[in-house]
Every structure is written in structure tokens, then in C-alpha cells.
C-alpha positions in Angstrom: -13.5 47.7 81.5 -13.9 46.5 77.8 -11.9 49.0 75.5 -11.8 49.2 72.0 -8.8 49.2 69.5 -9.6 51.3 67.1 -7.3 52.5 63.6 -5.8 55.5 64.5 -5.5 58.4 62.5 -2.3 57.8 60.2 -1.8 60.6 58.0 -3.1 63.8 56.1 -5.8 62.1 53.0 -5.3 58.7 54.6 -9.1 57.5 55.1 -8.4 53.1 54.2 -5.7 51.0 56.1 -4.6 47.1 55.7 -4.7 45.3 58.3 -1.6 43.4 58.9 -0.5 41.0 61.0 -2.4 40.6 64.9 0.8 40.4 67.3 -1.3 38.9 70.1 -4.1 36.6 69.5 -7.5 36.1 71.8 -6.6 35.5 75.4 -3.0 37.5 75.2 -2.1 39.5 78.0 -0.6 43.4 76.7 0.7 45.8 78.6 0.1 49.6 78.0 1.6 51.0 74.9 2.5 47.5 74.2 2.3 47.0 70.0 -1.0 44.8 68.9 -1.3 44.8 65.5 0.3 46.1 62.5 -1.4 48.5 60.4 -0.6 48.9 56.7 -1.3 52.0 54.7 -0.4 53.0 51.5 3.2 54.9 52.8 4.5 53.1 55.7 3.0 50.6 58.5 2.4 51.5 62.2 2.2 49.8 65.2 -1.1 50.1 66.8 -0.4 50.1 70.5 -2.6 48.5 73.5 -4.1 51.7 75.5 -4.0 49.8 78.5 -2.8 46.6 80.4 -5.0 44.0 79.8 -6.0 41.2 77.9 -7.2 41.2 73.9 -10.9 39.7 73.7 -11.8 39.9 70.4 -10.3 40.1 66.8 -13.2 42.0 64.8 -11.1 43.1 61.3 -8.5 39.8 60.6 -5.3 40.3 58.8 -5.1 41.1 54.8 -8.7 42.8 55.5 -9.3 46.7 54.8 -10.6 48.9 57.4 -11.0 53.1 57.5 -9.4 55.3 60.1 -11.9 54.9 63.4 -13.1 51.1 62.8 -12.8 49.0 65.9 -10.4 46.5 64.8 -10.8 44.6 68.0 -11.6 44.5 71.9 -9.7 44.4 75.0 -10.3 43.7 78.8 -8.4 46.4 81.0 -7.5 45.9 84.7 -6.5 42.4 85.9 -4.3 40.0 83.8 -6.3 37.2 86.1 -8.9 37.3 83.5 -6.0 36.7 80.0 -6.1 32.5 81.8 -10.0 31.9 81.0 -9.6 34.2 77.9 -7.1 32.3 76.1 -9.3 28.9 77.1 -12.0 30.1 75.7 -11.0 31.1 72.7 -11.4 29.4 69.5 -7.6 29.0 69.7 -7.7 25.2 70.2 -10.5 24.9 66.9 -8.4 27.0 64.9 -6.0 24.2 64.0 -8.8 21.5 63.5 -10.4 23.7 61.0 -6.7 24.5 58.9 -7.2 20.8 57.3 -10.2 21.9 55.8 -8.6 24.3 53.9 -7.1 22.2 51.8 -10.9 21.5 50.1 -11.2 24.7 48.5 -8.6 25.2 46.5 -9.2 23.1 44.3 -12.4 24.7 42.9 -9.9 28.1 42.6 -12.0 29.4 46.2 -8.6 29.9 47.8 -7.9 34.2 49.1 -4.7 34.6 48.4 -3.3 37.6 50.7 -1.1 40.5 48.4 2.0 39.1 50.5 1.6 35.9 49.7 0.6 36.3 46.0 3.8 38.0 45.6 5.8 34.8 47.5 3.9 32.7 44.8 5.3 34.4 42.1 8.9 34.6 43.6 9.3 30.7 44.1 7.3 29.6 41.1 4.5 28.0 42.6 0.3 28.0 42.6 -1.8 28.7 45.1 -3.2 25.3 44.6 0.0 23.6 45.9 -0.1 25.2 49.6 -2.2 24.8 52.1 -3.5 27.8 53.6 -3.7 28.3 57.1 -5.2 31.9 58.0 -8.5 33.0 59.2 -10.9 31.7 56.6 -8.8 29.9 54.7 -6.7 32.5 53.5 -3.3 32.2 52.0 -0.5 33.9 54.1 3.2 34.3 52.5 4.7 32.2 55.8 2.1 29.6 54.2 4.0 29.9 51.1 7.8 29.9 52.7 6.2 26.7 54.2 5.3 25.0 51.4 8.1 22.1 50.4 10.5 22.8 47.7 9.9 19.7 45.9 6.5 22.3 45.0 9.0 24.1 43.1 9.6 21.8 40.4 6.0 21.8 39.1 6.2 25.2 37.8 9.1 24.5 34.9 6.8 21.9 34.1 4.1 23.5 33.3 5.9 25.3 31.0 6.5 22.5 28.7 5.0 22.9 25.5 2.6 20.0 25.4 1.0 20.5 29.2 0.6 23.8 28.8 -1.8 23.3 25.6 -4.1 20.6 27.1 -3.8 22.0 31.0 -6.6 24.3 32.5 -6.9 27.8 32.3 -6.9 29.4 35.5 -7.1 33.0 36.5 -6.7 34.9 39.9 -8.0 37.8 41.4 -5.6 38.9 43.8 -6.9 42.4 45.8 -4.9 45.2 45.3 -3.6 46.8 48.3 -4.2 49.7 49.9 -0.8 50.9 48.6 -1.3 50.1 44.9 -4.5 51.3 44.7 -3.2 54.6 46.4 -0.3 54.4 43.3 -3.2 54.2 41.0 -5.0 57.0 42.1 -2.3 59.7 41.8 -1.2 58.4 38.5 -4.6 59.3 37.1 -4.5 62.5 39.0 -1.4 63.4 37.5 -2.3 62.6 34.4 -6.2 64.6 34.5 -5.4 67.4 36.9 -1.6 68.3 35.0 -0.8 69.2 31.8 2.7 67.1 31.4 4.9 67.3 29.3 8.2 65.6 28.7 11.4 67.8 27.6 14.9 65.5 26.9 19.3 66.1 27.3 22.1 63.8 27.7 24.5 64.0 30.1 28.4 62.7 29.7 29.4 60.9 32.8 32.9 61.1 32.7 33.8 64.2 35.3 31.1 62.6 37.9 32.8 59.6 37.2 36.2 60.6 37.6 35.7 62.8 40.8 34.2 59.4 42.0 36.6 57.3 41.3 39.6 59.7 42.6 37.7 60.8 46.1 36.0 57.4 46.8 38.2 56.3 49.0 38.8 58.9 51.3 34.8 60.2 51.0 34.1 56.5 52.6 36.9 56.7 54.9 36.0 60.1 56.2 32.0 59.5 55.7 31.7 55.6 56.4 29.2 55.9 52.9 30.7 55.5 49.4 30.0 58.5 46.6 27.0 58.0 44.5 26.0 59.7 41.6 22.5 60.3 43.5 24.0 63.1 45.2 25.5 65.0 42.0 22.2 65.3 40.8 20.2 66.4 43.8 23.1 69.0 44.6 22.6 70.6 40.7 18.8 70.2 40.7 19.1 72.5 44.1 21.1 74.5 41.7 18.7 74.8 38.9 15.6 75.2 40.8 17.4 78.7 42.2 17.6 79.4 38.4 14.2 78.3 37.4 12.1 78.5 40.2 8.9 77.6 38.5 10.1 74.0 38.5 10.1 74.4 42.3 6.5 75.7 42.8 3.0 73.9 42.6 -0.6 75.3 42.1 -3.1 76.0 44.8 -6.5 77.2 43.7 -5.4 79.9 41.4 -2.5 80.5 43.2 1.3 79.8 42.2 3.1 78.7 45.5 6.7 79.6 44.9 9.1 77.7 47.9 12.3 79.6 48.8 13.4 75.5 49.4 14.2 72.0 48.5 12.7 69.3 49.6 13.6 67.1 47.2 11.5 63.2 46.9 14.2 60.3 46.2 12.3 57.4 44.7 13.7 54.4 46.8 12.6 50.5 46.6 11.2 49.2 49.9 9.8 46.3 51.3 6.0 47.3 50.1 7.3 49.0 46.5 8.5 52.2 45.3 7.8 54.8 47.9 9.0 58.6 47.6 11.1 59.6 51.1 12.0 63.6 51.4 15.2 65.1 51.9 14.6 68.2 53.4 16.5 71.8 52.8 18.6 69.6 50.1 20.0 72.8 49.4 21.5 73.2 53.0 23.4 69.5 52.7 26.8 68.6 51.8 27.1 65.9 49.0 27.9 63.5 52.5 24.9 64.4 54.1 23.3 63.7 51.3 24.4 60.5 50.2 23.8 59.8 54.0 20.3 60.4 53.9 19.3 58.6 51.0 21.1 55.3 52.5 19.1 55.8 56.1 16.1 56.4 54.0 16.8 53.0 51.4 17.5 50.9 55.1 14.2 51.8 56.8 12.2 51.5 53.4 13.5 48.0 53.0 12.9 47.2 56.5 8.8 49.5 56.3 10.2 51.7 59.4 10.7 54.9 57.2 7.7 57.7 59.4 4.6 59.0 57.8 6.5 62.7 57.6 9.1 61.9 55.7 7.2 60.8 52.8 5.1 63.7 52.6 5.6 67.6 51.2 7.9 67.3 48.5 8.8 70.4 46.0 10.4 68.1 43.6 11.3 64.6 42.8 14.3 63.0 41.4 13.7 58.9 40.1 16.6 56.8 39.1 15.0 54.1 36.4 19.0 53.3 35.8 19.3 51.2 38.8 16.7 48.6 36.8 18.4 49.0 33.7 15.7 51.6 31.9 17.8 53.7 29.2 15.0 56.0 28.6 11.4 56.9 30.2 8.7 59.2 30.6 8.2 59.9 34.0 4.8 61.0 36.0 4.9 63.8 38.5 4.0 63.3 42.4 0.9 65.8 42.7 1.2 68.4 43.4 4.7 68.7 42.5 5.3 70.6 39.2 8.2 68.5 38.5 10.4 65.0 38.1 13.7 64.9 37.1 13.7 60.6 35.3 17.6 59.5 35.7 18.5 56.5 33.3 21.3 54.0 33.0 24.9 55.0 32.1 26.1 53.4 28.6 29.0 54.3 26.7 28.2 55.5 23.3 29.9 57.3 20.3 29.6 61.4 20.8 31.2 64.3 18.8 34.0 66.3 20.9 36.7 68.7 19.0 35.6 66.9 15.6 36.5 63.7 16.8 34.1 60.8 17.6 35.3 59.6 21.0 33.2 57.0 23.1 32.0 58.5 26.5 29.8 57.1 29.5 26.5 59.0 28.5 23.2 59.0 30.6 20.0 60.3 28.9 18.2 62.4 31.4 14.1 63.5 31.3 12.2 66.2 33.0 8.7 65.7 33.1 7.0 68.9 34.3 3.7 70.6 34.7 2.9 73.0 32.2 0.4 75.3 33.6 3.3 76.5 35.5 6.5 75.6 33.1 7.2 76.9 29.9 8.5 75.0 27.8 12.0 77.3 27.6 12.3 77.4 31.2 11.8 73.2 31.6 14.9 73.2 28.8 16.7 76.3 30.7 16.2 74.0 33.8 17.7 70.3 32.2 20.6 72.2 30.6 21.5 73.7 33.7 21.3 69.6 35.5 23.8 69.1 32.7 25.9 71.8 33.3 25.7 70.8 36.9 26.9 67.5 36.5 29.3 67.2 33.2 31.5 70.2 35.3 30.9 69.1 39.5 33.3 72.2 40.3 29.8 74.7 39.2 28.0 73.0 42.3 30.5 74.0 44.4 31.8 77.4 43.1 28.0 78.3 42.5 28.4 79.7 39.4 
């Protein structure tokens, strides 16, 4: 009985998937529940399992190519395996390699797809799409095409760079499609910035008791915790201290609604393997610093690795970004929709403040609150970032709540 393998539905407003790599090729034998092909959405990528033993017949949607939730990505035979011996023989298996030399004869004339993986590989090692050879279905340019390529490749690309070659050489452009994941980014930055009315409200914070509590409780927080102290926690622990004080920050629009949350799901922007996603820490304000400081790690692991799930990155009340790690000492930052607030961490410097009448040097972190002003006043969004400093410059306030 020929079944079909259809994209699954994948998440609330998810409608477009990438399709990523095809685990089993034409002719394979699956079992039931047995993982087929990797779909890529703009949050996380899935597994899409086999529905049944049998053998895969066709590939309709190849990898790098878009599809919506319900396409028929491909075809299999359930019932007996006999059938997966013919299958894989008459498959276009055997051509496939025949036709990989011709690939070769369009790059020149600039015809080569580059896949987003791959373009990103490119620009890693240095190199042009013009000096692999692309392998995948129609001639497209895969990143294992690129980790192929020979490093003698490499070279070329200082080269280029030389004044003289670079006046006289060709000018070359490439269009590189954006993937279903940056084009999602794109989208709810523009609905941030025409559905919100944001503003951007400013403080500093000194360092220097986070630091010191750090540095004398490091070593038996990682003993007891197996995690070392970040400074992550501190400030999710005092914005679950200052959203209690300025709930607004906390709440988001619907219809003409406010919807206040008696909660803290707080979004900690992490780096993964496909960009910057946004996982949720749920009831922050239930956690120890530990647990904390746990969670964020488990979430940084599976980001890296694309195994964080579909729910965690959904329903936050509030987010908290950390530019510092990159080395940004001051930003603007946009708010997740429909959040009503971000609290933008920056880099720690030291830098010459007033104390007592004296100028003394201090490690100083500027810290922004971008928020949504149809719900935050302008004296509440300061009411809320003095109370983050007040939160972090004395640690002891978190804990004694007051």
C-alpha cells in the first residue's frame, strides 16, 4: 500500500518548513516510527518519522527546498521489505553520480544554488562557490560539499584581497535564499516595530557585589551544583523581582485587553546551531539561582546541537538578551511580540564612577529596557530598571525580598 509522507503539523503559526536532509534515499527499507527526513522550521528541526515498515519510493520535495505543513514530501511502499531490493535498483541511484561531474559546468556562469548551510561554510573557510563542486540534487551546493573541498581552496581567498586583483577581477553577486528561520526573524522584527510603540529607557549597573559573591561561592556553587555561577542568573532572579513590582512589564495586549500574568516565564536569548533562538524558563520565579543557571546551560547544549522542543520556545512573558557575550557595550533591543518587554544586558568594563566624593574605578555594565508603551509608562519602565539595579548591585534584596 503506497503511503504518503506528508510535513506534519509543527507548531502554533508555523504554515512553511525547510526541508533538510533525506535520511534514507529511494529503495531504503524503514521501519515504523523509524526517522526519514529532517524538517527545518524556523524554531527547532524535527524528525519526520516513517508511518509504517516499508520501503521509501519517491523523493518529491529535495533537501534545502520549502514546503507548507500538509505537502507530500515523498512516497513509501508499506508491507513487505522484498520489494526495498528492486526499489533501490531501480532508482536513479546509480545516474546520480554520473550526473555530479556535470555540475562542475555551471558554476562558472554564476548558475550554481548554493544551500543556506553551505553559504554559511563558504564564508567560514574563505572560499567561492565557484571553487567546489556541487554534488546535491540539481546541482546544488551542500555544506559537506564545502567541508570537502581541498584546503589548498583556501588560499585563493587572501588573494583576492590583494589590492591590484581585486581592481581588475569580476564583480560577482549571490543570491543566497533566506531560510525559513531568517525570514521568520524578519517578520517579527517588523511586527514589533509596526504593531508596538517601543521605546528604549537606560541605567548602569556596578558589577562589583555580583562579582564578589561569584567569585567567593564559585567554588562550592560548582561543587555542590556541577554548574559554575553566572551572572545570567542574578538578573533573571531580580527581573522576577521587578516584574512583582511593576507588573505591566509582565503583561501583553490582546484585542483591547491587558493580560496581566501572575508568572515568569522568562525568554533567555541563547546562540544555536541555526542562530539566535529565544528558549523559556518557566515559573523563573519558583527557581533557585542553581536551577536557574542549570536551565539555561541544558537549554545552550540542545540549541547548539537543534534538539531544544517546539514548547520551550514558545509563551514567553518577558525576555532577557545578553549582547555582552559578543562584546556590545550598548544596544537598543526589539521586543518578542507579544511580549511587552526586553531587558538588553551589555558587556562589563571598568570605568571611572563617583562614590563618597571620590572617583574610584568599578566594573560597570550599561543595562536597556526596551518596552511597549501602550502598556508601560514611561515612570514605571524606569521604576522597573532601577529596581534590576537594586536587584543586582545588593544580591542579598533577591534573597531577603525586600
Amino acid at each position: 500500500m503506497a503511503l504518503e509522507l506528508k510535513v506534519p503539523e509543527v507548531g502554533e503559526s508555523i504554515t512553511e518548513v525547510l526541508i533538510g536532509d533525506w535520511l534514507k534515499k529511494v529503495g531504503d527499507a524503514v521501519k515504523r516510527d523509524e526517522p526519514v527526513v529532517m524538517i527545518e522550521t524556523d524554531k527547532v528541526t524535527v524528525e519526520l518519522p516513517a508511518p509504517a515498515d516499508g520501503v521509501i519510493t519517491q523523493i518529491l520535495i529535495t533537501a534545502g527546498s520549502s514546503a507548507q505543513v500538509g505537502d507530500v514530501v515523498g512516497m513509501m511502499e508499506a508491507g513487505a521489505v522484498a520489494a526495498a531490493a528492486p526499489a533501490a535498483a531501480a532508482a536513479p541511484a546509480a545516474p546520480a553520480p554520473a550526473a555530479a561531474p556535470a555540475a562542475p559546468a555551471p558554476a562558472p556562469s554564476g548558475e550554481t544554488r548554493v544551500m543556506p548551510a553551505a553559504a554559511r561554510e563558504l564564508a567560514t573557510r574563505g572560499l567561492s562557490a565557484q571553487d567546489v563542486t556541487p554534488t546535491g540534487p540539481g546541482g546544488r551546493l551542500l555544506k559537506e560539499d564545502v567541508q570537502r573541498a581541498q584546503p589548498a581552496a583556501a588560499p585563493t581567498a587572501p588573494a583576492a584581497k590583494a589590492p591590484a586583483p581585486a581592481l581588475g577581477g569580476s564583480r560577482q553577486t549571490e543570491a543566497v535564499p533566506m531560510t525559513p528561520m531568517r525570514r521568520r526573524i524578519a517578520e517579527r522584527l517588523v511586527q514589533s516595530q509596526q504593531t508596538a510603540a517601543l521605546l528604549t529607557t537606560f541605567n548602569e549597573v556596578d558589577m562589583s557585589a555580583a562579582m564578589a559573591a561569584r567569585k567567593e561561592w564559585q567554588p562550592l556553587f560548582t561543587e555542590r551544583y556541577g554548574i559554575k555561577l553566572g551572572f545570567m542568573s542574578f538578573f533573571v532572579k531580580a527581573v522576577c523581582d521587578a516584574v512583582r513590582l511593576v507588573p505591566q512589564v509582565n503583561a501583553e495586549i490582546q484585542g483591547t485587553d491587558i493580560v496581566y500574568h501572575n508568572y515568569a516565564d522568562i525568554g533567555v536569548a541563547v546562540g544555536g546551531g541555526k542562530g539566535l533562538v529565544v528558549p523559556i524558563i518557566r515559573n523563573a520565579e519558583r527557581l533557585s539561582f542553581a536551577e536557574v543557571e542549570q536551565t539555561i546551560a541544558d537549554f545552550g547544549a540542545r540549541a547548539k546541537a537543534n534538539t531544544l522542543k517546539l514548547e520551550e520556545l514558545q509563551g514567553g512573558t518577558f525576555t532577557v538578551s545578553n549582547g555582552g557575550v559578543y562584546g556590545s557595550l550598548l544596544s537598543t533591543p526589539i521586543i518578542n511580540p507579544p511580549q511587552s518587554g526586553i531587558l538588553g544586558l551589555h558587556g562589563i568594563q571598568d570605568r571611572p564612577v563617583a562614590r563618597n566624593g571620590q572617583v574610584v574605578i568599578r566594573p560597570m555594565m550599561y543595562i536597556a529596557l526596551t518596552y511597549d508603551h501602550r502598556i508601560v509608562d514611561g515612570r514605571e519602565a524606569v521604576t522597573f530598571l532601577k529596581r534590576i539595579k537594586e536587584c543586582v548591585e545588593e544580591p542579598t534584596r533577591m534573597l531577603l525580598e525586600v
